[in-house]
C-alpha positions as CSV (number, residue, x, y, z in Angstrom):
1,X,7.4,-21.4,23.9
2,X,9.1,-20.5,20.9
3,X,9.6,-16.7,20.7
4,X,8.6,-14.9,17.5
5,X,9.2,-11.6,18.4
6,X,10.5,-9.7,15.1
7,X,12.9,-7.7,17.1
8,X,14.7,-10.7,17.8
9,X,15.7,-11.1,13.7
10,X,17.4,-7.5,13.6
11,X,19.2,-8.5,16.8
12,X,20.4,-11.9,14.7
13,X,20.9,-9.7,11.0
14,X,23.3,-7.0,13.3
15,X,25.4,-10.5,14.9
16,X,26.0,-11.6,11.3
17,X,26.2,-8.2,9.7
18,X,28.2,-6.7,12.2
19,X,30.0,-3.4,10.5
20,X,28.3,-3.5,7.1
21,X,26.7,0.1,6.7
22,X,22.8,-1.3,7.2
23,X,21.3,2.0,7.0
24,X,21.7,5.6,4.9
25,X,19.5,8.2,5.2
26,X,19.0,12.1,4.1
27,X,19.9,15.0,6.9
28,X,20.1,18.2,5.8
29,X,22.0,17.8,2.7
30,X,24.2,15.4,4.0
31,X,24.0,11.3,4.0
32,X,24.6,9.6,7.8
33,X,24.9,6.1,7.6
34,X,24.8,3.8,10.5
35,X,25.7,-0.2,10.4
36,X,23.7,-2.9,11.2
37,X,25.6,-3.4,14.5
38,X,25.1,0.3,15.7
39,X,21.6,0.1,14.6
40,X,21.2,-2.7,17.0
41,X,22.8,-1.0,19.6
42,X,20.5,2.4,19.0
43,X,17.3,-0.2,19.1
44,X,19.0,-1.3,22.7
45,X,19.3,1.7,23.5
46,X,16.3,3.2,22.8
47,X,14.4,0.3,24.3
48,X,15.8,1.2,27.8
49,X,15.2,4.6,27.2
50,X,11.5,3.5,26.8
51,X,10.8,1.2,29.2
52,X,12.4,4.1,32.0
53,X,9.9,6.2,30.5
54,X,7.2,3.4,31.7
55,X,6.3,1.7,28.2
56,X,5.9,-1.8,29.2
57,X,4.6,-4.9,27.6
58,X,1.5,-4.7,26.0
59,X,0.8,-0.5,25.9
60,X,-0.2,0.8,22.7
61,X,2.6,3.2,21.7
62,X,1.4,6.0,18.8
63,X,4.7,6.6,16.8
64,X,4.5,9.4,14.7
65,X,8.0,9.7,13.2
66,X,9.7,10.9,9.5
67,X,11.5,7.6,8.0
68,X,14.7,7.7,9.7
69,X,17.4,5.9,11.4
70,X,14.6,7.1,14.5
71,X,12.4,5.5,13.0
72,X,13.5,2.2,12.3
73,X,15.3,1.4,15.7
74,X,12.1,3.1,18.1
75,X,10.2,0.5,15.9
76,X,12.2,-2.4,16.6
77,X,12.8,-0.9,20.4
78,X,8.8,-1.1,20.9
79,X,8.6,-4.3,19.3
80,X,11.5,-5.7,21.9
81,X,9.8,-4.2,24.8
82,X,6.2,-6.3,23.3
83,X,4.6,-2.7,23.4
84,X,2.1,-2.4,20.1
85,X,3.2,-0.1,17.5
86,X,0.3,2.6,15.8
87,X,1.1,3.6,12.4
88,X,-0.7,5.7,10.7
89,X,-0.1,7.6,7.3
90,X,-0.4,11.6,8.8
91,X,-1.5,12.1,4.6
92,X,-4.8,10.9,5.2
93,X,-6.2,14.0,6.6
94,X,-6.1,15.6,10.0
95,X,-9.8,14.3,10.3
96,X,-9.1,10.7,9.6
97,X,-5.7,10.8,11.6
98,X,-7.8,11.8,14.4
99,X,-10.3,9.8,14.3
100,X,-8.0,6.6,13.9
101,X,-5.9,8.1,16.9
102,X,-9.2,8.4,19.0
103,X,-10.1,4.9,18.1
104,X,-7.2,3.0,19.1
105,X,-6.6,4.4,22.6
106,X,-2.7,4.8,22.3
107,X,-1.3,5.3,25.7
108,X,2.2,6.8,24.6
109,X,2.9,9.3,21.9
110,X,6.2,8.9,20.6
111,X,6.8,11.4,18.1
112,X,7.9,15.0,16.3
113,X,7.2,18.3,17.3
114,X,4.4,19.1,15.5
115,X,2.7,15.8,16.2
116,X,2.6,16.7,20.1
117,X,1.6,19.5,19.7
118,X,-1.7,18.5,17.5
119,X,-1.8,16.2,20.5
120,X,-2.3,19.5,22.6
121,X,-4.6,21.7,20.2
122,X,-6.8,18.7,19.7
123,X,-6.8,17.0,22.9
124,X,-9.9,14.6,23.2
125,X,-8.8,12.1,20.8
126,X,-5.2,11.9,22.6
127,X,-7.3,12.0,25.9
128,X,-6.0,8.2,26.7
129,X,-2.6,9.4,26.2
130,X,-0.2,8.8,29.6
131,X,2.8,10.4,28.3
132,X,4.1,12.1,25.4
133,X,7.1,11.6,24.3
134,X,9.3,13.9,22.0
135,X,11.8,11.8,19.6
136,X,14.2,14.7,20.0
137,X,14.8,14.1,23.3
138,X,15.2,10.8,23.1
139,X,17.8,11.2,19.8
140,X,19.5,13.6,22.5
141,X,19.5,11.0,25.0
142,X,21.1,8.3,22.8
143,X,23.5,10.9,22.0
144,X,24.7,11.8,25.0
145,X,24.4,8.2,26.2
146,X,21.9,8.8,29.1
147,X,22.8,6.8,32.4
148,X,20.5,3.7,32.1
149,X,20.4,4.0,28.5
150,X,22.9,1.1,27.8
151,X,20.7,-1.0,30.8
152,X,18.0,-2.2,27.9
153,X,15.4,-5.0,29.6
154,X,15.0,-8.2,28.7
155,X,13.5,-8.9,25.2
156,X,10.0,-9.6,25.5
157,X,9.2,-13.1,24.8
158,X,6.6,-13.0,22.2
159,X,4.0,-15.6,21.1
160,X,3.0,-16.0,17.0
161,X,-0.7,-14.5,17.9
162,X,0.4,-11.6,20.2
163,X,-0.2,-8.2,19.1
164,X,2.6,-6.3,17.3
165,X,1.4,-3.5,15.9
166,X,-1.7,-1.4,14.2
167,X,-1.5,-0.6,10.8
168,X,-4.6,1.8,9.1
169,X,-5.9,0.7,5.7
170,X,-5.8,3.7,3.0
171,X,-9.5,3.9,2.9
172,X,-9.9,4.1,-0.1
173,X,-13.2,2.6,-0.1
174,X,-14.5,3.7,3.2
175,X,-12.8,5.2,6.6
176,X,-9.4,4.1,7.0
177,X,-9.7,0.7,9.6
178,X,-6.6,-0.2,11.9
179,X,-5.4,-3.7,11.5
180,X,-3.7,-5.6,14.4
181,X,-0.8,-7.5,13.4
182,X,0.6,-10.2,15.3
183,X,4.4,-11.1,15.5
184,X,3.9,-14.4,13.5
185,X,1.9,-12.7,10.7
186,X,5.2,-10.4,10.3
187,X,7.6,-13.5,10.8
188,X,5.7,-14.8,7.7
189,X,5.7,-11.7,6.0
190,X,9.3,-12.0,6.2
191,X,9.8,-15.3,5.1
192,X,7.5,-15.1,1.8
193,X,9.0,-11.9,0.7
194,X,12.9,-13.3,1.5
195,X,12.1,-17.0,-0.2
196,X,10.2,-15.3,-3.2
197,X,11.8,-12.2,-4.1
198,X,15.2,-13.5,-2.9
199,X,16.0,-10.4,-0.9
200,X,19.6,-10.7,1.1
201,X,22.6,-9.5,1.8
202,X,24.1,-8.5,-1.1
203,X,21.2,-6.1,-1.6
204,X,20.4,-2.1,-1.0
205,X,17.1,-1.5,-1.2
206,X,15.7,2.0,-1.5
207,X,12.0,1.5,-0.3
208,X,9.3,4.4,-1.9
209,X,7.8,2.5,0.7
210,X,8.8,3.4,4.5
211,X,7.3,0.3,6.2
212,X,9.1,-2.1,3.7
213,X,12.7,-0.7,4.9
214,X,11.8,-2.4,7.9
215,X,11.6,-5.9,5.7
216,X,15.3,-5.1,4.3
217,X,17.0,-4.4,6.8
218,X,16.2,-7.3,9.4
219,X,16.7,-9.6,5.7
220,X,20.7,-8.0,6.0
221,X,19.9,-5.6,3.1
222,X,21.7,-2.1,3.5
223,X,18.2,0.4,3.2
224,X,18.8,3.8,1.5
225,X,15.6,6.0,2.5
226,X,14.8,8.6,-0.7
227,X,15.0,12.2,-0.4
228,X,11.3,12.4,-1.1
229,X,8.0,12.6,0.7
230,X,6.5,9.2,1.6
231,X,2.9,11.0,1.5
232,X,3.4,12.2,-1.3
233,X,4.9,10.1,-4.0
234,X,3.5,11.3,-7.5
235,X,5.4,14.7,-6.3
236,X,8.4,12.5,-6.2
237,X,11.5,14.2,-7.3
238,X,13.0,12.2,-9.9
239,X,16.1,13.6,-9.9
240,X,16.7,12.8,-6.1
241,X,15.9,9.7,-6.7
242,X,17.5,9.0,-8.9
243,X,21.4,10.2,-7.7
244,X,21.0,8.7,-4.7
245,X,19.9,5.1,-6.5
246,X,23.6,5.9,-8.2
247,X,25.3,7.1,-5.4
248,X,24.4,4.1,-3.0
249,X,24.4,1.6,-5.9
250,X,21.0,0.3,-5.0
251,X,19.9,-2.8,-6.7
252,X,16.7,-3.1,-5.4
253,X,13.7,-1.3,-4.8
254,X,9.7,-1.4,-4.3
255,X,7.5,1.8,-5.1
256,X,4.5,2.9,-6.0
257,X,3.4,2.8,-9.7
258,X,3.1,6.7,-9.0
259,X,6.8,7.4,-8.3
260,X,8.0,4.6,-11.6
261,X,5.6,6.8,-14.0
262,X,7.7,9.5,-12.8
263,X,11.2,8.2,-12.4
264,X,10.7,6.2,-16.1
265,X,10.1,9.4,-18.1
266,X,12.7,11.2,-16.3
267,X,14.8,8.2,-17.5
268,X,13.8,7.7,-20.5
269,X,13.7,11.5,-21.8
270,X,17.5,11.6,-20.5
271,X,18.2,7.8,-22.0
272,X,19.3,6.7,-18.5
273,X,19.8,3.0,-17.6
274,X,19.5,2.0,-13.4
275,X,21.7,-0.7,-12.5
276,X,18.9,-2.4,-10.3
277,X,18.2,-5.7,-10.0
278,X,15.2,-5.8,-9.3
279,X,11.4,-3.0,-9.0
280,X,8.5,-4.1,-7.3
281,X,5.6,-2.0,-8.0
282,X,2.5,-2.3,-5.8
283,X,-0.2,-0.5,-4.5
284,X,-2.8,-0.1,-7.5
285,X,-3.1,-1.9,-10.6
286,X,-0.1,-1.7,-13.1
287,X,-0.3,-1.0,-16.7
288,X,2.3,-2.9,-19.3
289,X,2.4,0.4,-20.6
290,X,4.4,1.5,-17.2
291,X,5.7,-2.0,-17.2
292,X,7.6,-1.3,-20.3
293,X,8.7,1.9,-19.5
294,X,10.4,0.7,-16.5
295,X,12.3,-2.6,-18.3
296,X,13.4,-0.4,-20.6
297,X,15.2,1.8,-17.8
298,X,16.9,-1.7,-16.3
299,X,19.5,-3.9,-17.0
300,X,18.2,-6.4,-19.3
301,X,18.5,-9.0,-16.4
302,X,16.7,-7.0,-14.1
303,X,13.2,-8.3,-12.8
304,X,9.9,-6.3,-12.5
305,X,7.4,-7.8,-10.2
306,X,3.9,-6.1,-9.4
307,X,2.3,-8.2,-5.9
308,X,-1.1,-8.7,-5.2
309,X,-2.3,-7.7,-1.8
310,X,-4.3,-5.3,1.0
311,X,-2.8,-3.9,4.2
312,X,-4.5,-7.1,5.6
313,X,-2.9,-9.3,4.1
314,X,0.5,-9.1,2.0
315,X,1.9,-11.0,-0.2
316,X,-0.6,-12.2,-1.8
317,X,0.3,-13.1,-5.1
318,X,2.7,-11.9,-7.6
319,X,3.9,-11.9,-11.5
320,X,6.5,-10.3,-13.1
321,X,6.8,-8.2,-16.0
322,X,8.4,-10.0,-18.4
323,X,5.2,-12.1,-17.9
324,X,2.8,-9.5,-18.7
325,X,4.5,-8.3,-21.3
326,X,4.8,-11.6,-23.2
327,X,1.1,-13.1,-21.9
328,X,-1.0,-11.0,-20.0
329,X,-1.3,-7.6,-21.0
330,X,-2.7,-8.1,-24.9
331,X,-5.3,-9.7,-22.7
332,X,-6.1,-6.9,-20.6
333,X,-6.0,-4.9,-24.0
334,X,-8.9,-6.8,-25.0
335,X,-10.8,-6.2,-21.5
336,X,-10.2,-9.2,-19.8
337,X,-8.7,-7.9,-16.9
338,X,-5.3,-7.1,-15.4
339,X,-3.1,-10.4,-14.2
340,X,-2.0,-9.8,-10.6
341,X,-0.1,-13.3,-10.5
342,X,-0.4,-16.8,-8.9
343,X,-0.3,-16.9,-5.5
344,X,2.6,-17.3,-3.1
345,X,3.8,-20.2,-1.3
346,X,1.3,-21.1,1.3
347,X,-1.4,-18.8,0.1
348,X,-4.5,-20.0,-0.9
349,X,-6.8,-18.1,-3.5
350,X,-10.7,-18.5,-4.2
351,X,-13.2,-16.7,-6.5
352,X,-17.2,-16.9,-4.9
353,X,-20.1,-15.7,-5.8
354,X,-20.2,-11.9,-5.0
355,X,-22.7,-11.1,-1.4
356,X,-23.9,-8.6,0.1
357,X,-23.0,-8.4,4.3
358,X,-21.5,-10.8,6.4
359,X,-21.3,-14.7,5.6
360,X,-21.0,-16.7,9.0
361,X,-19.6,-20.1,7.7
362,X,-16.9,-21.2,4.5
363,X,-20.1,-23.3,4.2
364,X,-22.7,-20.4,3.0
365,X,-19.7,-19.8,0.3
366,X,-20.5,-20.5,-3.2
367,X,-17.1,-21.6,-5.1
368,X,-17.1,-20.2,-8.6
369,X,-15.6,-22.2,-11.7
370,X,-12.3,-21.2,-13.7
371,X,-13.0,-17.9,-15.6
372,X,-15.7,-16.7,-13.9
373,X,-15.8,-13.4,-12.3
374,X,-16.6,-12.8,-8.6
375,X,-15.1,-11.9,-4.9
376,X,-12.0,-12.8,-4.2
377,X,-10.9,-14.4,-0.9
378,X,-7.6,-15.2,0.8
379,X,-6.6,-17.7,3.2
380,X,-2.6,-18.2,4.4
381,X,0.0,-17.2,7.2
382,X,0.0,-13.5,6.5
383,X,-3.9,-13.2,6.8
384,X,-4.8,-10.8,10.1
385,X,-7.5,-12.1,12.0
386,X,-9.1,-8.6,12.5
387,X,-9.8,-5.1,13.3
388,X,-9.0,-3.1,16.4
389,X,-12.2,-2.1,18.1
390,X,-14.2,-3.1,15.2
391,X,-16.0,-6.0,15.6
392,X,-18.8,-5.2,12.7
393,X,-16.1,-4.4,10.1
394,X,-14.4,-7.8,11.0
395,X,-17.6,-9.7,10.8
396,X,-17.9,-8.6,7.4
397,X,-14.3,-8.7,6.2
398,X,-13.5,-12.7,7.1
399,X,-15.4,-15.8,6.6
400,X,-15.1,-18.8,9.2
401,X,-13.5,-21.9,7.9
402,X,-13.1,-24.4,10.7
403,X,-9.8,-22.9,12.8
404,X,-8.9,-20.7,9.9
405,X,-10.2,-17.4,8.6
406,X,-10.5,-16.2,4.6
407,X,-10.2,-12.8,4.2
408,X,-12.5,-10.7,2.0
409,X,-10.3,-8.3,-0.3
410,X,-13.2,-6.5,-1.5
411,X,-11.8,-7.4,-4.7
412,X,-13.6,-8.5,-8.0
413,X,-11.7,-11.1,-10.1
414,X,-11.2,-14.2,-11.5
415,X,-8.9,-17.6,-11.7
416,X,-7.6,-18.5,-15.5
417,X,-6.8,-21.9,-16.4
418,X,-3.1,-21.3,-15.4
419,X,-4.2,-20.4,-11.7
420,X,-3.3,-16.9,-12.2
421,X,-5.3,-14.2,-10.4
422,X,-7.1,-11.9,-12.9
423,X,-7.8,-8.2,-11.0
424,X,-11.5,-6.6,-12.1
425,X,-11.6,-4.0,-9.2
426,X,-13.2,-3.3,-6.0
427,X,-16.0,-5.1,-5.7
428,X,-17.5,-1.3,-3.9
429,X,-17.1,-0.1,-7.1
430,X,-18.9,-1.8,-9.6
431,X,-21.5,-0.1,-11.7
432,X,-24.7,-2.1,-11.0
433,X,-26.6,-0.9,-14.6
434,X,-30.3,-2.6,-15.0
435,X,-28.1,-5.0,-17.7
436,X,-26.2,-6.1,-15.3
437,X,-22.9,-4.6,-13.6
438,X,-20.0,-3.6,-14.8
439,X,-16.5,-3.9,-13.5
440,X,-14.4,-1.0,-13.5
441,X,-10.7,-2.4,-14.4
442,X,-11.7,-3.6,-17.6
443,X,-13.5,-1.1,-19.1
444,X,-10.9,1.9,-17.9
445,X,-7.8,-0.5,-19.4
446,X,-9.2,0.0,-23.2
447,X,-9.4,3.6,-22.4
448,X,-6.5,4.3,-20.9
449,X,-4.8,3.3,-24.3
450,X,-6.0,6.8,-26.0
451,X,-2.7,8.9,-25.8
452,X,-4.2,11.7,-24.4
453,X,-5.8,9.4,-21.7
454,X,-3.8,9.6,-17.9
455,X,-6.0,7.4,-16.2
456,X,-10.1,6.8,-16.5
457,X,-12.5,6.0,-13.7
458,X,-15.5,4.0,-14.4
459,X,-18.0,5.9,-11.9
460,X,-22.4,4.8,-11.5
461,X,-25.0,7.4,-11.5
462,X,-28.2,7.4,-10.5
463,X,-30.4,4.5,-7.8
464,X,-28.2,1.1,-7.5
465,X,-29.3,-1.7,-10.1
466,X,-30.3,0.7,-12.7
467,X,-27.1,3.1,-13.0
468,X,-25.9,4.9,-16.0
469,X,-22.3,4.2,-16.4
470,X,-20.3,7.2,-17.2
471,X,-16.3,7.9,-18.0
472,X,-14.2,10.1,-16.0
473,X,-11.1,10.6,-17.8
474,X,-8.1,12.9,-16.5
475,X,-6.3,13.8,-19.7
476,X,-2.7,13.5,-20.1
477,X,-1.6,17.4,-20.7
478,X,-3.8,19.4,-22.7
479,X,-6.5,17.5,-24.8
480,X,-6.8,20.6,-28.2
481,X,-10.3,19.6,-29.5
482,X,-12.6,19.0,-27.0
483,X,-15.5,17.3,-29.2
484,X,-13.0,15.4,-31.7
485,X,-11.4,13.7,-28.2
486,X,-14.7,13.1,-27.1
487,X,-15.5,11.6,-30.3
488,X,-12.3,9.3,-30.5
489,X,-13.7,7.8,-26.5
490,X,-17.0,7.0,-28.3
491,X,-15.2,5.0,-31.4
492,X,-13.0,2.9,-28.7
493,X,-16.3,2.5,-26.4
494,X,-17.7,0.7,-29.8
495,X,-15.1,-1.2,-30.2
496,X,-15.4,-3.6,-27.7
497,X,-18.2,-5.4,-25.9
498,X,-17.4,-4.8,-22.6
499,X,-16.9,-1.1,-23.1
500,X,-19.8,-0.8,-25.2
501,X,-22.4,0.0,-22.2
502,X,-20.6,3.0,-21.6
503,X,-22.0,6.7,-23.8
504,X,-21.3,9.4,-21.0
505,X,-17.7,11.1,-20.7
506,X,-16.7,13.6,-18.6
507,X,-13.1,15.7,-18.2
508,X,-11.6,15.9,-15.0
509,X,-9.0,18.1,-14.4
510,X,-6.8,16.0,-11.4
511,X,-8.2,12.7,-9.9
512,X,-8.3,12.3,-6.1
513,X,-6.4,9.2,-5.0
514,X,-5.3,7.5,-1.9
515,X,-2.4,9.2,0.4
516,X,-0.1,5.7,0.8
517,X,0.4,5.5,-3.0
518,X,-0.9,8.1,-4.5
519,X,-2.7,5.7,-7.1
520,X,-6.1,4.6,-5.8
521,X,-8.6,6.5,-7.3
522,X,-11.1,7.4,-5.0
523,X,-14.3,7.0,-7.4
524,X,-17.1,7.5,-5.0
525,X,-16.1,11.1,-5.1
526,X,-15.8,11.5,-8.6
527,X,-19.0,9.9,-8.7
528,X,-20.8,12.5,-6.7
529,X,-18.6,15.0,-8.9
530,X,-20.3,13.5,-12.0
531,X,-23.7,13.4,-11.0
532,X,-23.4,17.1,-10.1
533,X,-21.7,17.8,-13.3
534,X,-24.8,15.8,-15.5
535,X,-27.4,17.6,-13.2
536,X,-26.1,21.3,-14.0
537,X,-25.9,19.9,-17.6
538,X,-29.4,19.5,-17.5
539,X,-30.2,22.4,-15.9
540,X,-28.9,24.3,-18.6
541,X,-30.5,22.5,-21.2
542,X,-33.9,22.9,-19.7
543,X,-33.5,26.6,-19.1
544,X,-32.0,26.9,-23.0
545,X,-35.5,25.3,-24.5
546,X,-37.3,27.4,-22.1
């Protein structure tokens, strides 16, 4: 049987690697670095740690570490052993958190302090819990090189479809759902994003990202984790970033578009150049506006791309910024759209027409032509089949094709005549008026071109089928005259058709958006928001002509 498990690539990165410094990290004002090699050995180490502490093959380990050296070697430890690694963003709310915990029935907590003790306060759904496990004593135990620790067990021998690990969604259009990954879906993971983005050796990534330092390091690239919060990464501190980026001569790193519209006006209000290589920006859709910020902080040989993709499935597709600057963003300007990319090498991308619950068979599917807008699905090697304990939500996420699966990305869009994928928004979101709906990306992208504009949400109110569309805009600073801004959303709604259906704007003070990228806009709540707002509105009205 051939083995895929991903531990097994770290073990091969350390043997070629060897004393190259693989890791740096942040610890109290100073920098630790550890090499490939001793990374390795810490992953050993830890492993036999582990497995004396009675996590075997198959047990559903809950590991609620800060991105660190910890971190990365108790991952690839649990991996070796074939346990299944939970990882969950603690951002999303104690009440999601524990309700994710609850539902996957982890039977180790490896984690901080205060993560056993929530484990304690709030004990029922921690109640499948056999042993908790506090990654201080297990950092003491590498450090004082416990008797056994060195005695790691044989790698488990892993097969492409065997469970790896659990990995929650944001939920940003529903509660967060755990998806099970499989050691082959990572080993392709690994592959597309080391063919396409050319990620190797020579590289030093520092990932906004924790779960993508992972990637880097078993590609051989020395990872430099930001003094920054991971949940957190609009609060980014640009500064921080920055030096270390300097300090650690990083060429390479992948970020939310919330920590670039940061970091490039810190740059560009100081007139700094980063000597990167290369900035992937994913996570929500990016504007050229950002785009161009961000070139004009690189290298003029550096290379911007923005990938397409969901937690259940990534890479999708991809395009770079020189791209959208050149071809695809006067496009969008004219509400067409935002270009997400063609898709990667082995992926397979179709637009059908938009339904309503589950669809059994590929052949209830109704393909739709070039240019036309609908639900885009996904079929290729880094497609999860499905979601722990959730049988419904898996029904109604992938569609049956013979021994294969599509995946549903919830994602409205179309194919141009170059086979690039045009992004429109979640398909959740659409605003279903009694013309016809209305997708939200298009509309909010002509908007978000008024200066004083941050970002826009295209929000419904009122019964489904017969909504009134209505503009959420979070201004950019202060907006001075109220009616003259509101007047100056009106001319740019008449301006173009597909913004034209649109006469209702309201001001909102800070969005709420989605705690892995801090970009997602979480419209169903500023839809509720609005159609409180218009209902006091009229209140007032009605008691002023009374």
């Amino acid at each position: 049987m051939t083995d895929y498990n991903i531990a097994n690539v770290l073990e091969q990165t350390a043997g070629e690697q060897g004393a190259r410094t693989g890791l740096v990290a942040p610890a109290g004002g100073r920098w630790p670095s550890w090499s490939f090699a001793g990374l390795w050995r810490n992953t050993c180490r830890f492993a036999g740690i582990l497995a004396r502490q009675g996590i075997c093959p198959g047990d559903r380990v809950l590991l609620m570490v800060r991105p660190s050296m910890e971190f990365i070697c108790l991952t690839f430890a649990l991996f070796r052993l074939g346990a299944v690694v939970i990882l969950i963003d603690p951002g999303m709310g104690t009440r999601n958190l524990l309700r994710c915990i609850g539902r996957v029935r982890p039977r180790f907590l490896v984690g901080i302090g205060r993560a056993l003790l929530l484990s304690r306060l709030v004990p029922g759904p921690f109640a499948s819990l056999r042993r908790r496990i506090p990654v201080r004593t297990l950092s003491r135990a590498l450090e004082n090189g416990v008797p056994g620790s060195d005695q790691a067990p044989q790698p488990w021998q892993a097969g492409r479809d065997e469970p790896a690990a659990i990995i929650f969604t944001t939920g940003s259009t529903g509660p967060p759902k755990g998806v099970q990954y499989t050691h082959g879906i990572f080993s392709a993971q690994l592959g597309l994003i080391r063919d396409y983005f050319g990620i190797g050796g020579n590289d030093v990534d520092q990932p906004g990202f924790p779960l993508f330092g992972l990637f880097s390091i078993v590609l051989g690239a020395r990872v430099v984790i930001p003094d920054m919060d991971p949940t957190r990464p609009a609060r980014v501190d640009p500064g921080k970033f920055i030096r270390s980026i300097l300090d650690q001569e990083v060429t390479f790193s992948f970020g939310s578009p919330a920590i670039w519209n940061v970091v490039s006006r810190y740059c560009l209000e100081r007139g700094m150049i980063l000597p990167l290589r290369q900035v992937l920006m994913a996570g929500a859709p990016v504007s050229g506006e950002l785009v161009e910020r961000v070139r004009d902080i690189l290298p003029p040989d550096a290379t911007i791309h923005t990938p397409y993709g969901a937690t259940e499935c990534l890479p999708v597709a991809a395009i770079t910024g020189g791209e959208i600057l050149a071809q695809t963003w006067p496009l969008s300007l004219r509400g067409l759209g935002i270009c997400v990319g063609r898709p990667l090498p082995g992926m397979e991308i179709r637009v059908i027409e938009p339904v309503d619950g589950a669809i059994g068979s590929w052949s209830e599917v109704t393909v739709l032509e070039t240019g036309q807008i609908g639900e885009i699905v996904v079929r290729g090697p880094v497609v999860t089949r499905k979601y722990d304990h959730d049988p419904e939500q898996t029904r109604l996420a992938k569609i049956p094709d013979n021994d294969t699966l599509w995946h549903r990305m919830g994602d409205m869009g179309y194919l141009d005549k170059e086979g690039r994928l045009w992004f429109c928004g979640r398909k959740a979101h659409r605003v279903l008026t009694a013309e016809g709906p209305l997708d939200t990306i298009p509309v909010e992208t002509i908007f978000n071109t008024h200066p004083r504009v941050f970002r826009s949400a295209l929000v419904g109110v009122g019964p489904a089928c017969c909504q009134r569309p209505v503009l959420v805009v979070e201004p950019a600073g202060r907006i001075g005259d109220r009616k003259k801004f509101l007047q100056e959303l009106r001319e740019i709604a008449g301006s173009h058709a597909v913004t034209r259906p649109v006469q209702t704007f309201l001001v909102h003070k800070s969005f709420p958006v989605d705690i892995r990228h801090n970009a997602k806009i979480f419209r169903e709540k500023l839809a509720v928001w609005a159609e409180r707002r218009l209902r006091a509105r009229r209140c007032v009205r009605n008691k002023d002509g009374l």
